[in-house]
VMD Tcl script that builds the backbone (N, CA, C; Angstrom):
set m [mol new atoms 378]
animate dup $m
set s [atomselect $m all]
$s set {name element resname resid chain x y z} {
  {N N UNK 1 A 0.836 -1.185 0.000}
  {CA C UNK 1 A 0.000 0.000 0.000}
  {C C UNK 1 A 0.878 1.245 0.000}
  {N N UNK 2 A 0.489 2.268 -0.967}
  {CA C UNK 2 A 1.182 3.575 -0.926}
  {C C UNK 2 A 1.103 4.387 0.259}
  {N N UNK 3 A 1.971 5.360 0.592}
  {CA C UNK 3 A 1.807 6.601 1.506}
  {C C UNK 3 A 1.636 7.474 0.221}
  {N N UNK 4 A 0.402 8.712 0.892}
  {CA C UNK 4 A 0.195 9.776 -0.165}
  {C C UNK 4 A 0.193 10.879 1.324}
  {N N UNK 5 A 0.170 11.903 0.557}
  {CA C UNK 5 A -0.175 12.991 1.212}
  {C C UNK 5 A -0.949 14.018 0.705}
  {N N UNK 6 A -2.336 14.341 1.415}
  {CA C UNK 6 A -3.256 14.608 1.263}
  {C C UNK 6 A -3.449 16.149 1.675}
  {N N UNK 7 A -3.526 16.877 0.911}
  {CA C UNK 7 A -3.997 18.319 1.522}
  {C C UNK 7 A -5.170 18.482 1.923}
  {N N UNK 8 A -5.487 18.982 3.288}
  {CA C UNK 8 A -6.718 18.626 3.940}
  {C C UNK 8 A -7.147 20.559 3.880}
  {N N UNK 9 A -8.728 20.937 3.979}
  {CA C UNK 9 A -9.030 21.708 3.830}
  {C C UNK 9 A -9.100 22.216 5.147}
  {N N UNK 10 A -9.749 23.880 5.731}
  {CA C UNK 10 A -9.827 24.380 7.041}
  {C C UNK 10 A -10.825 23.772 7.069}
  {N N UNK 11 A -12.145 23.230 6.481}
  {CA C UNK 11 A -12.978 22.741 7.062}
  {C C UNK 11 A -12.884 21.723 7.850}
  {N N UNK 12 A -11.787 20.832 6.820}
  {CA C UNK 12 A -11.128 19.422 7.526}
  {C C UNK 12 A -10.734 19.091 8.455}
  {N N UNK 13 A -9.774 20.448 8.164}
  {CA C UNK 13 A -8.844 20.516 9.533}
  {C C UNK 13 A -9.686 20.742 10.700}
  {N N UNK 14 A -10.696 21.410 10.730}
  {CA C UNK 14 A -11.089 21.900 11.699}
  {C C UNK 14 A -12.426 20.436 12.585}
  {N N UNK 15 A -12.838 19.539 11.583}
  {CA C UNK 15 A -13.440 18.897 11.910}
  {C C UNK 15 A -12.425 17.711 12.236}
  {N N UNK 16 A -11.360 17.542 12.312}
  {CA C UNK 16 A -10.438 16.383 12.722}
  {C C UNK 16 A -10.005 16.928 14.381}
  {N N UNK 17 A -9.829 18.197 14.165}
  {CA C UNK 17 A -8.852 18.920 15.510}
  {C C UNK 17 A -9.928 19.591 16.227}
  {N N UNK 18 A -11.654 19.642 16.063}
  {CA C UNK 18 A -12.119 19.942 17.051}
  {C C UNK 18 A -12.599 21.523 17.165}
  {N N UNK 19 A -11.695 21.973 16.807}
  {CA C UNK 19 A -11.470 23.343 17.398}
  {C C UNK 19 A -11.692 24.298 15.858}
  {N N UNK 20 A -11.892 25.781 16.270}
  {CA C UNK 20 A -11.819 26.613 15.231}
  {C C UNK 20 A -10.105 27.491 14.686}
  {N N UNK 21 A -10.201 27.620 13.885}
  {CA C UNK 21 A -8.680 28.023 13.258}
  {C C UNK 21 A -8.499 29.509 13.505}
  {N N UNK 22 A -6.928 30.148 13.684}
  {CA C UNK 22 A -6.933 31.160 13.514}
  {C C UNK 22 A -7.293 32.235 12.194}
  {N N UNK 23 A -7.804 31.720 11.363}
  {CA C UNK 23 A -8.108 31.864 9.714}
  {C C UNK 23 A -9.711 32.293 10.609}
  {N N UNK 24 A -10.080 31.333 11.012}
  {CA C UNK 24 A -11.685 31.249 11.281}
  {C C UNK 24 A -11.866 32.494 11.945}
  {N N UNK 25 A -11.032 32.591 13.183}
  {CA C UNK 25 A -11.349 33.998 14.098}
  {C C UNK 25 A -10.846 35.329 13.407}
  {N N UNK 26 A -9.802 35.135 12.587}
  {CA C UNK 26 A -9.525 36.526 11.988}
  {C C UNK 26 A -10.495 37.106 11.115}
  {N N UNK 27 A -11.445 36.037 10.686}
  {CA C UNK 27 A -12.103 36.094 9.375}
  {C C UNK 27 A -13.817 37.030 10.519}
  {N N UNK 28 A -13.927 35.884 11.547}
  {CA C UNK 28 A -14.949 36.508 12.201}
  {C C UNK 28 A -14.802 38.121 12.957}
  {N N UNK 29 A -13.448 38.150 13.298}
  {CA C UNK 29 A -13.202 39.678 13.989}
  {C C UNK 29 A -13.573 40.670 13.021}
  {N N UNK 30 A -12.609 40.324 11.565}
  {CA C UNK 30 A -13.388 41.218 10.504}
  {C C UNK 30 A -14.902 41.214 9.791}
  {N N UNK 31 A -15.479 40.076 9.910}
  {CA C UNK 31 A -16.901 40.846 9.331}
  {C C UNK 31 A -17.733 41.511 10.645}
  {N N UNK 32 A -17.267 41.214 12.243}
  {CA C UNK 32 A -18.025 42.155 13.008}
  {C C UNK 32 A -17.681 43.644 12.947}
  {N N UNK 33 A -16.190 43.345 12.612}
  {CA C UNK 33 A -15.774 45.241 12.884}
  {C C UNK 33 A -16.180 45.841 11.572}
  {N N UNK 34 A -16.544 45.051 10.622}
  {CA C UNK 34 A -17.371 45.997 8.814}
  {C C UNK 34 A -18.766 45.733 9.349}
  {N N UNK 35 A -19.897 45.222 9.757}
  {CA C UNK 35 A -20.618 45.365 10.074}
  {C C UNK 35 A -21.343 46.222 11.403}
  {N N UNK 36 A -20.067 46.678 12.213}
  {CA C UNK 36 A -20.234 47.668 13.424}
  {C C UNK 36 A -19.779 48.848 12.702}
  {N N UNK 37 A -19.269 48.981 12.016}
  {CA C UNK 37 A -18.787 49.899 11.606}
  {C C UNK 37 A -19.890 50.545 10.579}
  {N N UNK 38 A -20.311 49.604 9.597}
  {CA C UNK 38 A -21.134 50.099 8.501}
  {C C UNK 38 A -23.413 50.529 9.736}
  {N N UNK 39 A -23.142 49.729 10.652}
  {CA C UNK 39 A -24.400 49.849 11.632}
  {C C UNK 39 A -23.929 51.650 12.342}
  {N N UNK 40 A -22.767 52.050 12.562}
  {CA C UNK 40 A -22.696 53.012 13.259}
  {C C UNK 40 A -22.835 53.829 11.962}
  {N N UNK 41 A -22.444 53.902 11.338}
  {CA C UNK 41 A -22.005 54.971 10.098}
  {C C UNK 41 A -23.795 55.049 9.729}
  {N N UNK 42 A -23.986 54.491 9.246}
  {CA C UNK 42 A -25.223 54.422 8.926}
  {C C UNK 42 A -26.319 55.050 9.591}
  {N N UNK 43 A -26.113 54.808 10.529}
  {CA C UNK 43 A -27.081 54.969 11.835}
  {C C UNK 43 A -27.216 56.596 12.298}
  {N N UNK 44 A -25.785 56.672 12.181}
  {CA C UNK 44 A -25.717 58.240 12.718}
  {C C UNK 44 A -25.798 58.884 11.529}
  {N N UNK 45 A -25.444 59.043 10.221}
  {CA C UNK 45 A -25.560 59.826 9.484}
  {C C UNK 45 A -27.455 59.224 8.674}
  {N N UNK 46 A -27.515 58.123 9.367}
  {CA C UNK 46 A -28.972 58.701 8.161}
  {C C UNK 46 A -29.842 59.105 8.635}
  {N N UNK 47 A -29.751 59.045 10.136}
  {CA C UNK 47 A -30.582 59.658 11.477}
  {C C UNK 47 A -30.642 60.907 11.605}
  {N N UNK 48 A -29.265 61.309 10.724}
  {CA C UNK 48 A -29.339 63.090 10.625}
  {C C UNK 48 A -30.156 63.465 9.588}
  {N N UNK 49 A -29.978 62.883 8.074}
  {CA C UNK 49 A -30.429 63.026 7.109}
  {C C UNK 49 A -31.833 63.451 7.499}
  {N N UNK 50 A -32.531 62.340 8.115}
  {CA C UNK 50 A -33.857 62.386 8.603}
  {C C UNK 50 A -34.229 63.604 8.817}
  {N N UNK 51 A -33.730 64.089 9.836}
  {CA C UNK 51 A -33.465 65.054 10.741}
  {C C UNK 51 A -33.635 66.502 9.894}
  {N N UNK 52 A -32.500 66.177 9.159}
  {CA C UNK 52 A -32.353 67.772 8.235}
  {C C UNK 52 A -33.787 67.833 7.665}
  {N N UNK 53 A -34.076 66.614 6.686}
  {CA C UNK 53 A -35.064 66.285 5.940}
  {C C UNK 53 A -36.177 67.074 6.759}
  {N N UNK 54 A -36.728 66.922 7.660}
  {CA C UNK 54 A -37.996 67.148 8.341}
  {C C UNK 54 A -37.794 68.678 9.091}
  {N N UNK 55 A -36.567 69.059 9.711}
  {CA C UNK 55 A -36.394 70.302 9.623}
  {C C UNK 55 A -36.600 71.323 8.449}
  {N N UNK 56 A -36.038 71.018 7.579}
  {CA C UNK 56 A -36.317 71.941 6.109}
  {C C UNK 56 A -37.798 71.866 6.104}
  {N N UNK 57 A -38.387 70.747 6.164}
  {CA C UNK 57 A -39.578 70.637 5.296}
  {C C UNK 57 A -40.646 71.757 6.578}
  {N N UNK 58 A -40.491 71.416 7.582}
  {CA C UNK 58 A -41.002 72.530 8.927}
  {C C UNK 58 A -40.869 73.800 8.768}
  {N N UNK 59 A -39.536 73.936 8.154}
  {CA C UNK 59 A -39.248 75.369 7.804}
  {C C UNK 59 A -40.056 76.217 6.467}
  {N N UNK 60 A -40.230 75.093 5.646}
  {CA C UNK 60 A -40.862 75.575 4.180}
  {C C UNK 60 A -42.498 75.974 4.670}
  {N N UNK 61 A -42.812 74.796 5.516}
  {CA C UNK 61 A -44.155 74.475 5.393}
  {C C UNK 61 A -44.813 75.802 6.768}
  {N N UNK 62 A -43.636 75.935 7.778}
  {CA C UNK 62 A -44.062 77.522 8.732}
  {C C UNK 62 A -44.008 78.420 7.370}
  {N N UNK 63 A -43.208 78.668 6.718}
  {CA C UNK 63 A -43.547 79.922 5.828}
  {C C UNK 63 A -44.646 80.444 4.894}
  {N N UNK 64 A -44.552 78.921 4.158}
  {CA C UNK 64 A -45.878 79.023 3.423}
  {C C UNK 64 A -47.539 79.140 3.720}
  {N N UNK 65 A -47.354 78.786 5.553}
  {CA C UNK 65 A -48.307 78.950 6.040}
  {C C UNK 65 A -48.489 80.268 6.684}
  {N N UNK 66 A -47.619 81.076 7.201}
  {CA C UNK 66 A -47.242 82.752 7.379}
  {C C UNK 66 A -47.681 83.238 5.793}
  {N N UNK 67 A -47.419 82.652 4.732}
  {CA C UNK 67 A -47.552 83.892 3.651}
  {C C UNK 67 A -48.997 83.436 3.148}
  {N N UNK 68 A -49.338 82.368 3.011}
  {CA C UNK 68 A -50.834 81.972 3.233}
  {C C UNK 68 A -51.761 82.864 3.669}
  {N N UNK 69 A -51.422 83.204 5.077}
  {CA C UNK 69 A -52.274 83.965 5.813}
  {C C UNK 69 A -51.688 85.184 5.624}
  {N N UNK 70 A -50.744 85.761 5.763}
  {CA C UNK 70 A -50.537 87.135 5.507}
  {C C UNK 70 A -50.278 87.695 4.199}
  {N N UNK 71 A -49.731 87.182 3.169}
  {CA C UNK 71 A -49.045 87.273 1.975}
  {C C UNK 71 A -47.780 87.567 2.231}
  {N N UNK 72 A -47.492 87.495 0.716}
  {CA C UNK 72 A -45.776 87.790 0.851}
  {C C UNK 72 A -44.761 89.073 1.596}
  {N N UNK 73 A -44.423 88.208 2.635}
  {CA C UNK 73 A -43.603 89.545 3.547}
  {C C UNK 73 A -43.343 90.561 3.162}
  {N N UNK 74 A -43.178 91.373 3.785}
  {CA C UNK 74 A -41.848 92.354 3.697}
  {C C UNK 74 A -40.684 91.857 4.396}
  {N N UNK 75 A -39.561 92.533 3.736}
  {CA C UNK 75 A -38.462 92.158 4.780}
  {C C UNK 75 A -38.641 92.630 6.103}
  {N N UNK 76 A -38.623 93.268 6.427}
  {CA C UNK 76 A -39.346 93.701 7.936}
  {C C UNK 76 A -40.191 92.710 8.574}
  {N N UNK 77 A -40.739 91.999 8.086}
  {CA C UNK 77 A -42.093 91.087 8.798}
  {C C UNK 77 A -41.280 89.885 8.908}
  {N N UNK 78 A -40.170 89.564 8.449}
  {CA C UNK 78 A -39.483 88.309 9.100}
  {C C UNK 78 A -39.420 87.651 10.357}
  {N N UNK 79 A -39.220 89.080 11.006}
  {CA C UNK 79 A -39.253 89.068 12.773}
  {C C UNK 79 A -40.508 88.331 13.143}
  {N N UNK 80 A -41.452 88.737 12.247}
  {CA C UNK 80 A -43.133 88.514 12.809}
  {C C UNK 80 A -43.079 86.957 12.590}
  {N N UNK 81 A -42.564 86.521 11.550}
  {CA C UNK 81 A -42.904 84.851 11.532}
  {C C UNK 81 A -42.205 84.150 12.713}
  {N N UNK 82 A -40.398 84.860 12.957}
  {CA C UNK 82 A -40.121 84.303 14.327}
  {C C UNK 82 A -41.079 84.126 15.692}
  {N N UNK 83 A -41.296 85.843 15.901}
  {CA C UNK 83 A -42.358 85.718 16.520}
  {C C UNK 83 A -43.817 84.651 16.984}
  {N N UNK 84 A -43.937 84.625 15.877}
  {CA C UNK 84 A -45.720 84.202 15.734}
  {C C UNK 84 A -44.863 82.608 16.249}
  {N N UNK 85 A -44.431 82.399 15.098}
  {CA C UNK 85 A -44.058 80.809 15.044}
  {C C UNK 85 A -43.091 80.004 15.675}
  {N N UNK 86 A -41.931 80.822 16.450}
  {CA C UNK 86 A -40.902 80.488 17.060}
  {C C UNK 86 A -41.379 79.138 18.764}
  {N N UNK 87 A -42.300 79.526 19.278}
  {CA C UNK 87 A -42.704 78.202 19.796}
  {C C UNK 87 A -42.898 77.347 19.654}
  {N N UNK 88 A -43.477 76.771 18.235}
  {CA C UNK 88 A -44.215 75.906 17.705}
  {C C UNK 88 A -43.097 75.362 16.908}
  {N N UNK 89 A -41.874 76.241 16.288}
  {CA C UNK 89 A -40.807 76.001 15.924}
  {C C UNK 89 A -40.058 74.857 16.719}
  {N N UNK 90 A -39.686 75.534 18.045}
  {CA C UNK 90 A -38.914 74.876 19.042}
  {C C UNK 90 A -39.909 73.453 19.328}
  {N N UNK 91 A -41.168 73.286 19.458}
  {CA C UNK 91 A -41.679 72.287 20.324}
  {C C UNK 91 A -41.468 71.540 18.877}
  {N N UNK 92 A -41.685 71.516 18.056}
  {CA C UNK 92 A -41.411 70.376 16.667}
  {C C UNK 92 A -39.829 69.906 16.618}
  {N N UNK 93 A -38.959 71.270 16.996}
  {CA C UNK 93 A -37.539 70.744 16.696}
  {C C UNK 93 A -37.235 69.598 17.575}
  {N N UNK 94 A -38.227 69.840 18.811}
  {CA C UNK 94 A -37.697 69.070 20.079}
  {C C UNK 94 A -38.289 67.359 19.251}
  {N N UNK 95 A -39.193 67.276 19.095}
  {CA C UNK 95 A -40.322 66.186 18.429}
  {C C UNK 95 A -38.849 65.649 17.228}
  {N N UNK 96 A -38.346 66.171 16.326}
  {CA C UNK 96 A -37.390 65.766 15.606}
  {C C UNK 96 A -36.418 65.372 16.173}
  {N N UNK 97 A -35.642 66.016 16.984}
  {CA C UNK 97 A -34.464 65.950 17.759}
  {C C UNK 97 A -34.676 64.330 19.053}
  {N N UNK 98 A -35.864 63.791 19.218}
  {CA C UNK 98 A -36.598 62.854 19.661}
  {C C UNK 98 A -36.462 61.409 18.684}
  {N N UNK 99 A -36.877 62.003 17.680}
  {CA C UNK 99 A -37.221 60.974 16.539}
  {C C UNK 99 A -35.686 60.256 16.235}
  {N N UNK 100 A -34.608 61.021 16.907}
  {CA C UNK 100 A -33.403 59.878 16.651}
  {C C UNK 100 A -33.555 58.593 17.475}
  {N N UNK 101 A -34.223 58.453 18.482}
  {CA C UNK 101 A -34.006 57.645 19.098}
  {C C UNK 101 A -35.235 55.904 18.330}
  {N N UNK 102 A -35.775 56.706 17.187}
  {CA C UNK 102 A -36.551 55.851 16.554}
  {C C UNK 102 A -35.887 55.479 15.425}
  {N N UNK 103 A -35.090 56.676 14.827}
  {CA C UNK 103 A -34.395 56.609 13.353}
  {C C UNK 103 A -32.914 56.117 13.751}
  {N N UNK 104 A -32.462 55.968 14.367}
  {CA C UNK 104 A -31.254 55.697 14.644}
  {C C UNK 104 A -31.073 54.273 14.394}
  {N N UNK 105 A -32.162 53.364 15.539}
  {CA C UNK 105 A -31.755 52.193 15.428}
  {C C UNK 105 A -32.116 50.983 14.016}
  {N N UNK 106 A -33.267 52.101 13.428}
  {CA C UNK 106 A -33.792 51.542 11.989}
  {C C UNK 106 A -32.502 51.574 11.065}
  {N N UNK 107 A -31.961 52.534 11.268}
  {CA C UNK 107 A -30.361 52.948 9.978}
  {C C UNK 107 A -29.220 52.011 10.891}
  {N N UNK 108 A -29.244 51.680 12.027}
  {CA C UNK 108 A -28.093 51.016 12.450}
  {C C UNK 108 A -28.058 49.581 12.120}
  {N N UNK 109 A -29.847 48.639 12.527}
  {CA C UNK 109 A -30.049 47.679 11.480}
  {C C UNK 109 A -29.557 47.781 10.270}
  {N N UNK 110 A -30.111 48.439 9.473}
  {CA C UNK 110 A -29.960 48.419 8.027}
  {C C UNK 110 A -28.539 48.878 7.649}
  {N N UNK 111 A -27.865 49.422 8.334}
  {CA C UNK 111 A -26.072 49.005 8.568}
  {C C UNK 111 A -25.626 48.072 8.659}
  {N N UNK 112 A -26.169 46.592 9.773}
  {CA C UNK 112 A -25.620 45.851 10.204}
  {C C UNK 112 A -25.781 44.730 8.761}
  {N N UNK 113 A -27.149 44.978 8.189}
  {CA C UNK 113 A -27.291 43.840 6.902}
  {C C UNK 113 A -26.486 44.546 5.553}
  {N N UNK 114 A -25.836 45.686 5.487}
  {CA C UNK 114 A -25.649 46.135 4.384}
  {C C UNK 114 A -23.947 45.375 5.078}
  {N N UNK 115 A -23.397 45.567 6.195}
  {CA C UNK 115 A -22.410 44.656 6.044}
  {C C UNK 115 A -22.135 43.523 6.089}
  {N N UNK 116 A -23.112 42.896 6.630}
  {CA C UNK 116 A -23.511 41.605 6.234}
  {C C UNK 116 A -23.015 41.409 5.053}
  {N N UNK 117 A -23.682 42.068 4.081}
  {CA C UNK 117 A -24.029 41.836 2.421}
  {C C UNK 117 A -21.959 42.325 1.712}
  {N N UNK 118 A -21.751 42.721 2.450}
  {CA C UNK 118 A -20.079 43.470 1.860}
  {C C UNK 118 A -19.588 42.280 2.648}
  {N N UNK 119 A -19.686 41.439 3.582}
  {CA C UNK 119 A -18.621 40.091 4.055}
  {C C UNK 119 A -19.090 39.343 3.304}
  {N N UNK 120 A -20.240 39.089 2.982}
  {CA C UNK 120 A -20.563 37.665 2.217}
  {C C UNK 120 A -19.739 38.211 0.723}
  {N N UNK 121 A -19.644 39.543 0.453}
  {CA C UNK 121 A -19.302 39.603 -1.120}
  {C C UNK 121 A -17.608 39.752 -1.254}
  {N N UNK 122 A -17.053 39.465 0.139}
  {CA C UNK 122 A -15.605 39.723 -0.460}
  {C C UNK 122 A -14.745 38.722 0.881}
  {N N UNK 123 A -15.509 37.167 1.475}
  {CA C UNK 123 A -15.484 35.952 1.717}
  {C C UNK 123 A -15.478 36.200 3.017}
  {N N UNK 124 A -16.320 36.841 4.163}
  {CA C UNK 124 A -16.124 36.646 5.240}
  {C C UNK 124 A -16.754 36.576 5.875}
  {N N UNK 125 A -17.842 35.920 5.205}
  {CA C UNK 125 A -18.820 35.136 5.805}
  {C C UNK 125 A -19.486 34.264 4.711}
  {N N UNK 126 A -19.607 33.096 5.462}
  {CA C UNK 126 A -19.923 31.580 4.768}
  {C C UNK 126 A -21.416 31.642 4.603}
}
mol reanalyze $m
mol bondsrecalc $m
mol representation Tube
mol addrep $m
């Protein structure tokens, strides 16, 4: 009978010896730190996006409702929309400035699968 020698795979290896490989853990350290990474990034900047998004649109939608009712300013009457509207301003900003704690963790999910989707596409995750 011959001796051969057989190149055995990490799967092999790993199912003969029990244990997981240093290949295995380097491979797992990196798709958590691209997937924490792509969950934070995500999270915080699209939580702002939001943010801006609904600020502007507050801002358009106080004006158009000031010139609605009054017509088109004068420059002088600027003050008056602060005025009139500056409470109602603040209690919405607060209502937005709130809404991170809803938008945040929706964009930090959808971080965690978008790196998901970047380990499976460049082998670091099975």
């Amino acid at each position: 009978m011959k001796n051969s020698i057989v190149k055995l795979e990490d799967c092999q290896l790993d199912e003969i010896s029990g244990g997981i490989t240093a290949k295995q853990i380097a491979k797992k350290t990196g798709a958590y730190a691209i997937k924490g990474t792509c969950s934070v990034v995500t999270g915080v900047f699209g939580s702002n996006v939001v943010d801006a998004i609904c600020a502007f649109g507050l801002g358009v939608g106080i004006c158009a409702h000031y010139m609605a009712k009054n017509g088109l300013p004068k420059l002088k009457n600027f003050g008056d929309i602060k005025d009139e509207y500056g409470s109602e301003i603040n209690r919405c900003a607060d209502i937005i400035g709130k809404s991170e704690y809803v938008t945040m963790p929706l964009f930090a999910v959808s971080g965690w699968k978008l790196g998901e989707y970047i380990c499976q596409k460049i082998g670091l995750e099975d």
